[in-house]
C-alpha positions as a printed NumPy array, in Angstrom:
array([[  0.771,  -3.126,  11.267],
       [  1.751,  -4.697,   8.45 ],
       [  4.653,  -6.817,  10.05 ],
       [  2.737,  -7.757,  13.039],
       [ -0.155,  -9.22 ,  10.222],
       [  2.769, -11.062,   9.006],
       [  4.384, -12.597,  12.161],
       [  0.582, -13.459,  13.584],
       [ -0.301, -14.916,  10.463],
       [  3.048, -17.517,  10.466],
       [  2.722, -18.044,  14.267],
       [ -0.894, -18.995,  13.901],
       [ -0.538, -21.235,  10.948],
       [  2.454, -22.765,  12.096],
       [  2.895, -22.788,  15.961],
       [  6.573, -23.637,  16.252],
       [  8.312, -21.339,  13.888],
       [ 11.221, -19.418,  14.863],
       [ 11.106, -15.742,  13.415],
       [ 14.488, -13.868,  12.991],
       [ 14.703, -10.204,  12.508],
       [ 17.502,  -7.526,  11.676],
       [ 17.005,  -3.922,  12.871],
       [ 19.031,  -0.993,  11.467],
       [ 19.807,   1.364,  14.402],
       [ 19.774,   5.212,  13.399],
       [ 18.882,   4.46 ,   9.62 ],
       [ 18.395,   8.499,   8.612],
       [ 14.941,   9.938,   9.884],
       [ 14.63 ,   7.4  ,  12.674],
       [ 12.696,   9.741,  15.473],
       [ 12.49 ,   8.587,  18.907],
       [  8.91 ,   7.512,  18.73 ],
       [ 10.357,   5.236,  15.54 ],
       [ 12.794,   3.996,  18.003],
       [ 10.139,   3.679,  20.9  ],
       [  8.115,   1.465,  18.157],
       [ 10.429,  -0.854,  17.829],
       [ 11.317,  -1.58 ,  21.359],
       [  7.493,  -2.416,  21.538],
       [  7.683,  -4.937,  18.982],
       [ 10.693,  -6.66 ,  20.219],
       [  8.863,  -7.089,  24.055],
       [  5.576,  -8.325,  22.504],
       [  7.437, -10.713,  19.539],
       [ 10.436, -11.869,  21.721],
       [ 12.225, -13.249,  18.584],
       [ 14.587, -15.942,  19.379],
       [ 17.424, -14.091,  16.885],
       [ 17.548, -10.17 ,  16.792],
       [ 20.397,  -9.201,  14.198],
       [ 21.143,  -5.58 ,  15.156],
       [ 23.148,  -3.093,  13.213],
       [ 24.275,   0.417,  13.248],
       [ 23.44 ,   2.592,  10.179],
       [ 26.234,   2.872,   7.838],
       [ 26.125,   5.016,   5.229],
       [ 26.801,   3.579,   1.514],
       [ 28.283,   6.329,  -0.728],
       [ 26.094,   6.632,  -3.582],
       [ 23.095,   5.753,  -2.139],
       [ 20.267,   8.249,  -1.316],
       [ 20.567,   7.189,   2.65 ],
       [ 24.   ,   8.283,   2.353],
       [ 22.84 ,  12.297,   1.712],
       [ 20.532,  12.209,   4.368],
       [ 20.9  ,  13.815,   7.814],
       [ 22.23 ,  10.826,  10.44 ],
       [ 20.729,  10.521,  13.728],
       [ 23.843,  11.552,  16.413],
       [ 26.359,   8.6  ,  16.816],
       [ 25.97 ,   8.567,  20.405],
       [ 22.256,   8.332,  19.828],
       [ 22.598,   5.2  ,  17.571],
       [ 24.742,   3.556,  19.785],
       [ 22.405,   3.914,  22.813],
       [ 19.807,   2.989,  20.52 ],
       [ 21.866,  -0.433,  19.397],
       [ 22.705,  -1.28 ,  23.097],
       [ 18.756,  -0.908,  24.64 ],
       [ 17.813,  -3.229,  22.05 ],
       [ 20.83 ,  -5.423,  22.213],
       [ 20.032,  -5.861,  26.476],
       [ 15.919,  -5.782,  25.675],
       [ 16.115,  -8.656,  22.716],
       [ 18.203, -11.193,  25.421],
       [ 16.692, -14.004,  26.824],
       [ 19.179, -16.412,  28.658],
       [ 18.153, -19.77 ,  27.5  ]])
């Protein structure tokens, strides 16, 4: 809610911006209804740039010691939003 207050708020106050977004496929904890979520927000924003990663994990970071979603899972993930975010100019 609080993103979509965000990106209405710019779009409304200045009609032509171009919004950019990165999404982190599989980040630790992601559920499918997180996953679901964020299809939804990439058909209703249609950004013109969607930069879309895989998790990674960082040793030494607290992401790094948490349980991953399944590889295969993340890559499915990465190509649905990969073939939903393009829009042939």
């Amino acid at each position: 809610s609080e993103f979509r207050k965000i990106v209405d708020t710019l779009t409304r106050l200045v009609p032509e911006i171009h919004i950019a977004t990165d999404i982190i496929c599989g980040f630790p904890g992601e559920t499918s209804e997180d996953f679901d979520r964020i299809m939804e927000l990439i058909r209703e924003y249609t950004f013109p740039q969607v930069h879309i990663s895989q998790f990674y994990p960082r040793p030494g970071t607290p992401a790094a010691l948490m349980k991953r979603v399944p590889t295969l899972e993340v890559k499915k993930r990465s190509h649905s939003i990969l073939f939903e975010s393009f829009t042939p100019y």
